[in-house]
N, C-alpha and C positions, 0 to 999 in steps of 0.2 A: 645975285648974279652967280654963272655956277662960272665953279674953277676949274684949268686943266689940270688932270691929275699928276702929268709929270714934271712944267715947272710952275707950277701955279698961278700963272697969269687968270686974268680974267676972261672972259667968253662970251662973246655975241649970243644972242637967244637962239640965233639959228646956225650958228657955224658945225661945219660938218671937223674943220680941221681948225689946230689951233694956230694963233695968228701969229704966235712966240717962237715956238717950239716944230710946229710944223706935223704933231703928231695927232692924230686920228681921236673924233671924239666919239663915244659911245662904244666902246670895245671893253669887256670885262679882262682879267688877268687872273691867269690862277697858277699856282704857284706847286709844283710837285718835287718831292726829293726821293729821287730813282738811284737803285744799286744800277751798275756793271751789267750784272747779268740780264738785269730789268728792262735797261734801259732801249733797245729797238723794239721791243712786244710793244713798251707803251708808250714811243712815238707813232707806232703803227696804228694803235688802238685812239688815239689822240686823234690824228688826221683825220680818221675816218668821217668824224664831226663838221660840216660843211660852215659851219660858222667859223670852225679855225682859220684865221689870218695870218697869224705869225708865231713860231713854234721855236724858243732859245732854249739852248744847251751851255750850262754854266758850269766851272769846277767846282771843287769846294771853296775856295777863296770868292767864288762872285766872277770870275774871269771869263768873257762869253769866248765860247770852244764852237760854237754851231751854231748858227741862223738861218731859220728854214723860213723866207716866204711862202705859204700855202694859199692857190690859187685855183678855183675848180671851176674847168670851162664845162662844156656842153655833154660833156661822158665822163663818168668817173675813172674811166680805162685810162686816160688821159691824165689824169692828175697821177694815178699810179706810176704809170711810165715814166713820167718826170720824177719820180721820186725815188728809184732806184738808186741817183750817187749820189743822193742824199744820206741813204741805208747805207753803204761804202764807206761814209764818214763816217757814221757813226759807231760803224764795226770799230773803227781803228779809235775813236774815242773811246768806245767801252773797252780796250784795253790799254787805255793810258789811267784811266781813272777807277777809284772804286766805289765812288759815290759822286754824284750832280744832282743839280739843279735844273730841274723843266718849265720854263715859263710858257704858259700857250696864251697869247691874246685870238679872244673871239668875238663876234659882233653880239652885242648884249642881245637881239630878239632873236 
């Protein structure tokens, strides 16, 4: 029987979400550590990836700083436009910190 990956419960054979925790099954994580100056080229460069779901910006400690839902409807002009004060925060993030953490979950296919 497969487990969820965040609190390990057990998992129906066909559950889409888990029945614990609430959180989405079948989504990979990847894990990046971006300088300051890095850091909006490659949320930019991230996003672009239509599988991207969800996009955290962490400090050094582990402390989440950003949480970007990414959601891409019918034009990609769209999803850009909404992501402007996204880009705002981040500005002001990359000068708080000098290194983070970039977690992006995306749909594994």
């Amino acid at each position: 029987m497969a487990k969820c990956r965040e609190c390990g419960s057990n998992l129906p054979a066909d559950a889409k979400f888990c029945p614990s925790c609430g959180s989405q099954i079948g989504l990979k994580r990847d894990v990046f550590q971006v300088s300051a100056e890095n850091l909006i080229a490659r949320v930019k460069e991230i996003v672009r990836d239509a599988r991207v779901k969800q996009v955290v910006v962490k400090d050094e400690k582990g402390k989440v700083l950003l949480s970007i839902p990414v959601t891409w409807g019918a034009a990609g002009a769209v999803a850009t436009i909404a992501f402007a004060p996204w880009l705002a925060a981040l500005g002001v993030i990359a000068g708080i910190v000098t290194k983070c953490t970039v977690e992006v979950e995306r749909a594994s296919s």
